[in-house]
N, C-alpha and C positions, 0 to 999 in steps of 0.2 A: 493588491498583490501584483508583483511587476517580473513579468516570465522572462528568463531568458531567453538568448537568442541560442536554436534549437540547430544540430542538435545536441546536445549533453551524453557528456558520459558518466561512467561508473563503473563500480567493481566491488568486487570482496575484499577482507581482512588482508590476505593474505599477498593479493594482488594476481593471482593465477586467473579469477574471472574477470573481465571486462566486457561492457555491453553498451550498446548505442542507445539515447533516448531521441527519437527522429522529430518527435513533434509535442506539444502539448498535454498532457495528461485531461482527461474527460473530471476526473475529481479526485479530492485526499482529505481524508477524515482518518481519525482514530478510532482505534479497534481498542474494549477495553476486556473482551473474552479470556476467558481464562485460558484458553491456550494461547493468546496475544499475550498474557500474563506470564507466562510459562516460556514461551518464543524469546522475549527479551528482558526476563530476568527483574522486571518491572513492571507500571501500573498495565503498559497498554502497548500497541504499536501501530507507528500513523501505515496507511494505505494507499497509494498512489494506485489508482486505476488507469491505464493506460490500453489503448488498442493494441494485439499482435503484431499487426502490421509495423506499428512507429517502433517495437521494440528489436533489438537486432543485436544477440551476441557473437563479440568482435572475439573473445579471444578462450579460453578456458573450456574445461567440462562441468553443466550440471546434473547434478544427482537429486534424485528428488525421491519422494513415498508419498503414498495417498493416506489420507487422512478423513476421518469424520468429522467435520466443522460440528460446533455445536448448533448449529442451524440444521442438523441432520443432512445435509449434501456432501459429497467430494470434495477436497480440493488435493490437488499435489503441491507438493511443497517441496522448492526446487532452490539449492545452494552449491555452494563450491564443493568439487571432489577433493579438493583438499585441506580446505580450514572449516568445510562446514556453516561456512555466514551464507541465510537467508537469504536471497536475491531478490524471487517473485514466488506466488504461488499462481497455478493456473486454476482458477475454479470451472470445476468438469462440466456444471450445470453452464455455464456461459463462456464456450470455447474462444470468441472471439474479441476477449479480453486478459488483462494479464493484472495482476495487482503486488507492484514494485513497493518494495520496499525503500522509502527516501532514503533511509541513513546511509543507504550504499551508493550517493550518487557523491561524485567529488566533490558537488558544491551543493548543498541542499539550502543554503540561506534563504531563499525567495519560497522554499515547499512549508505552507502553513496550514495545517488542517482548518476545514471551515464548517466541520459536525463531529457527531461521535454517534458508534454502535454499541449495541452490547451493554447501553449505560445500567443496565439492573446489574450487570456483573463487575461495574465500579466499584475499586477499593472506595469505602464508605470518605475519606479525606479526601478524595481528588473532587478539585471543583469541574462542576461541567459548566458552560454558558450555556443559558436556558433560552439566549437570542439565536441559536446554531439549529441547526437539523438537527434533532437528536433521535435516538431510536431505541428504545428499551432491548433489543436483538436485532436480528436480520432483517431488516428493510425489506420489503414484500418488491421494492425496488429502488436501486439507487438512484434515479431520476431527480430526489428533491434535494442529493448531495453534488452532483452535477452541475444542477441550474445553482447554487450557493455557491460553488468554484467558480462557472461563470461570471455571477453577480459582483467576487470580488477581484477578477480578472479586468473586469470591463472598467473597476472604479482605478486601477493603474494600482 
């Protein structure tokens, strides 16, 4: 996988939100929970995990509501005040990260997920690779989805 030179932007639908990406994402897998399911209208939706710090919104207002993940935690889920497109959500349990949603970045080609969560709540067609991190639900920690972002980081 071959990273941009950092940092990237992005924004919403509508173009009211804009947001710096300063550095690197930690990792990006797919989410196939049914409120991933319900979020974008399809099987699943990828996750960019990313530090607070590297993230920095340049222009817009977000609106957000908490929510019960199906993992039983928090998260707030936080989009544009005016077309409503998902940005990031902030998970309450772990303040000092943020999990971006790719499709909102201007140029997502290089963001390839390298696992998936939630795989028991995969629509029964969707294929998973069984060579990826995979995780039946919430990962007790994303740690093994990290070092697999690394791993394909490092091979270019």
């Amino acid at each position: 996988m071959q990273l941009p030179a950092f940092p990237v932007e992005g924004g919403c639908q509508c173009g009211a939100v804009r947001y710096r990406l300063k550095a690197a994402p930690l990792g990006l897998y797919a989410c196939h929970c049914k409120d991933c399911q319900r979020f974008s209208g399809t099987t699943h939706t990828m996750s960019m995990v990313v530090r607070v710090a590297d993230a920095e919104l340049i222009a817009g207002e977000l609106v957000g509501f908490d929510k019960a993940a199906d993992s039983g935690r928090t998260v707030r889920m936080l989009g544009c005040a005016d077309c409503g497109t998902k940005v990031w959500n902030e998970p309450l349990a772990s303040p000092d990260i943020l999990v971006l949603k790719p499709g909102t970045l201007d140029d997502m080609s290089w963001a390839r997920p390298v696992g998936n969560i939630w795989t028991d709540r995969a629509q029964p067609w969707v294929t998973i690779d069984p060579a990826m991190p995979n995780f039946p639900g919430q990962p007790a920690s994303r740690q093994p989805l990290y070092d697999a972002f690394a791993a394909e980081v490092a091979k270019g």
